[in-house]
N, C-alpha and C positions, 0 to 999 in steps of 0.2 A: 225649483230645483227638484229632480227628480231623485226618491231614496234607495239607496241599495235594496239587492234583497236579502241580505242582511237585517238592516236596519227595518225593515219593513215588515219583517218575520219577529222582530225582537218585541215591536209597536204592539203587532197584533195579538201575542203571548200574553205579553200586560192586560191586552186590553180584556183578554177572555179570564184574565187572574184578577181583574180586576169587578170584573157581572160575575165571576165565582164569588167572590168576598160578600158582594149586595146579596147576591140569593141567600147565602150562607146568615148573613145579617138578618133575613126573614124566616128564615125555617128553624135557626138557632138563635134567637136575642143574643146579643153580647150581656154580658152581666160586669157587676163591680166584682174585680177578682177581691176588693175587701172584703165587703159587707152582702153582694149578690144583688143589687143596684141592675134594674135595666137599661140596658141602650149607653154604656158607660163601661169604657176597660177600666177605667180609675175613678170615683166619684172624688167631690170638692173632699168631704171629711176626710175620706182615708186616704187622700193624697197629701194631708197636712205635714206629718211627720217627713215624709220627703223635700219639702220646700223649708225645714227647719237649718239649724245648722250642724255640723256633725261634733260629737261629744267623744270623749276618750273614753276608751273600753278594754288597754292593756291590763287593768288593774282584775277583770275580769277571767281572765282568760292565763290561768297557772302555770302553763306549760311553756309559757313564754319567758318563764324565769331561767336564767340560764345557770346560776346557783354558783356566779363566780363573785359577784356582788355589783356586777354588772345591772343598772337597770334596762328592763326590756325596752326596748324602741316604741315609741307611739303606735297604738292604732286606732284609729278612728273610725265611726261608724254616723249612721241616720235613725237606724231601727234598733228596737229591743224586739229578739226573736220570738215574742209569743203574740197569743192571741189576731188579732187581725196582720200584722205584719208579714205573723210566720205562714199563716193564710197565702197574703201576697206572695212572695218568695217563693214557697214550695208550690203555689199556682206555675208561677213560671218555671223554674226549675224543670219540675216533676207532672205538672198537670197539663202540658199542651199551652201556657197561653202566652203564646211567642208577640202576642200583642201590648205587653208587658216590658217588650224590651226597649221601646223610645223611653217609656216615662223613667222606669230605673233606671236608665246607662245616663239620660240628661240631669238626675237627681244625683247622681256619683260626678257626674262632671260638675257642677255645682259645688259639693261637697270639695273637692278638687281644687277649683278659685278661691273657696273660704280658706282653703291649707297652703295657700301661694307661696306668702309671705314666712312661715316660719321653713317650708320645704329651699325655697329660696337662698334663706340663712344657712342650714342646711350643705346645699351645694358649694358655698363661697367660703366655707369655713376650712379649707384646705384639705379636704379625702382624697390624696393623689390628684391624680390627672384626668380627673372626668370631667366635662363641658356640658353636657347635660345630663338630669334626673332620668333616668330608666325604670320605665314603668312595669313591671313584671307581672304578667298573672301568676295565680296559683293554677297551677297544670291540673286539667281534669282528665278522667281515665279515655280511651278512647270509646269504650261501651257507653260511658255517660256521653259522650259528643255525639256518639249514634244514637242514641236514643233520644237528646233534647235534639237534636238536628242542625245542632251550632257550638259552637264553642264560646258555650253565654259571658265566662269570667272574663275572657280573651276582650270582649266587645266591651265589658265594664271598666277590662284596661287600658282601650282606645281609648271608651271620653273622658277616663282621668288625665291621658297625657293631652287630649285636647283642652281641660278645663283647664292645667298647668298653662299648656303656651297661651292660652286665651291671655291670662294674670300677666304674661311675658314672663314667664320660667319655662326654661329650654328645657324640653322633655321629650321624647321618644319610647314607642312602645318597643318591649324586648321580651317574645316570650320563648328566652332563655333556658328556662326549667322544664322539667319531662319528668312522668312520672318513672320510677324505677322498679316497678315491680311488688306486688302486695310484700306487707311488713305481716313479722307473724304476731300471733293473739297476743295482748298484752293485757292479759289476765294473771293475775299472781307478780307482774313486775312493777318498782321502786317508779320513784317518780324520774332518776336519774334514766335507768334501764327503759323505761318510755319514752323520753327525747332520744337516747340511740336508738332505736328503734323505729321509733318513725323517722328521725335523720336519715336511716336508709331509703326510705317510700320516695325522695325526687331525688334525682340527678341535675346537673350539670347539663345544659344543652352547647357543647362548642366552648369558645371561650368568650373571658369581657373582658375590655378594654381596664387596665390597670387602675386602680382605685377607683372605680365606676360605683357611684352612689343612685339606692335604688330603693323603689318605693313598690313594694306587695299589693296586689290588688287581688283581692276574693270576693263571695255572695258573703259568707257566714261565718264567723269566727265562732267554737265554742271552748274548748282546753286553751286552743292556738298552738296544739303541737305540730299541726302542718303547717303554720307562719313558721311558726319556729324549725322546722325542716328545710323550709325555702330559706331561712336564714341562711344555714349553716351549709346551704350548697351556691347559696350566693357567697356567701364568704369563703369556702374552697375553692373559688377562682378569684379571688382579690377584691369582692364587690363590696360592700357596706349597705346593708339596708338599714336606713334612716327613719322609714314609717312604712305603714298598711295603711289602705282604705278599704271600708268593707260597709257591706247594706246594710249587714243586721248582726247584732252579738248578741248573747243568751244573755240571761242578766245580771248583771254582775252586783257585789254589797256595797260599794263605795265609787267615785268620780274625783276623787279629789288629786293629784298630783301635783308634784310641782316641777320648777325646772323651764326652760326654754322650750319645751313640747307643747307646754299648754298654751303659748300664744296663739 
């Protein structure tokens, strides 16, 4: 069967992206984006903490308190953001190494299967009329999508809602949210005066389906005042976020919670 030429131009692309990558391989060693490991995007050791399982990190993250006496919504994470991890992370992010995105986005869909079961509960527990979990990124600016060359959060929200249906929890990616515009300096403001303030920084993208129960997905939690913005613009159109997933959280004094989150 003969290929288009289409198809035939698309073959030969790959194939010259493909003797670009090997050369590139030889002139530049790949390194461990952990530890600086040759010949290895990820080495055995510093891939451990990503094959773990993900631990609760709201108790970390203060801006998540809503100060009604409401408790914040789960977040879960893989990584504490220092030393080698915050390494990994700001490699991708920030340092070019887009070869970093199978191993994280497949270590967040992992993390994703392990939260099946309670996100599950979750959904069946009557929040309106939503039929499946809506996985949301946290919207990044469009200067940072030009500048990493992708919309990395976006992609870490794909294989969560992949790691969901994988378990059989009906999920769908929704990225819903957009940012709205820099928030001003919150220097000199209260901890209340800071969650309005960043509540402004996302908007609303369209509408959601009435009682739509949703699950946040980011790189890095550190206050959690932009979870906690995406909250409160998912819940100005009726949503409910139930939980965050996130790679890495600063480090927070305590893990202990209770309650139907920790399952």
């Amino acid at each position: 069967m003969r290929l288009s030429a289409d198809r035939a131009s698309a073959l030969a692309r790959r194939a010259v992206a493909d003797l670009a990558r090997e050369v590139a391989r030889v002139v530049v060693p790949v390194e461990c984006a952990g530890c600086g490991a040759l010949d290895e995007v990820l080495c055995d050791d510093c891939s451990i903490p990503l094959r773990s399982p993900p631990w609760r990190c709201e108790d970390g993250a203060p801006r998540l308190d809503r100060l009604d006496g409401v408790p914040p919504f789960p977040v879960w994470t893989l990584l504490t953001y220092s030393g080698v991890a915050r390494d990994l992370v700001l490699g991708w992010k920030d340092r070019g190494r887009a070869d970093l995105t199978r191993p994280l986005c497949a270590a967040l869909r992992r993390a994703a299967g392990d939260r099946a079961e309670p996100l599950r509960q979750a959904l069946s527990t009557g929040h309106g009329a939503s039929q499946a979990i809506h996985v949301v990124p946290v919207p990044s600016s469009p200067a940072a999508r030009r500048r990493r060359g992708a919309d990395l959060v976006r992609r870490l929200a794909a294989s969560v809602a992949g790691g969901l249906v994988e378990r059989g929890v009906p999920a769908r990616l929704d990225p819903c949210l957009a940012p709205a515009g820099a928030a001003r300096d919150q220097v000199g403001l209260g901890v209340s005066g800071r969650q309005r303030n960043r509540a402004r920084s996302v908007r609303l993208r369209g509408s959601l389906p009435p009682g739509v129960v949703v699950v946040l997905v980011d790189d890095v939690v550190t206050t959690g005042a932009t979870l906690a913005a995406c909250e409160r613009a998912v819940a100005s159109g009726g949503g409910l976020v139930v939980g965050a997933l996130v790679l890495a959280a600063t480090p927070r004094p305590t893990r202990s919670i209770s309650g139907w989150r920790d399952r």
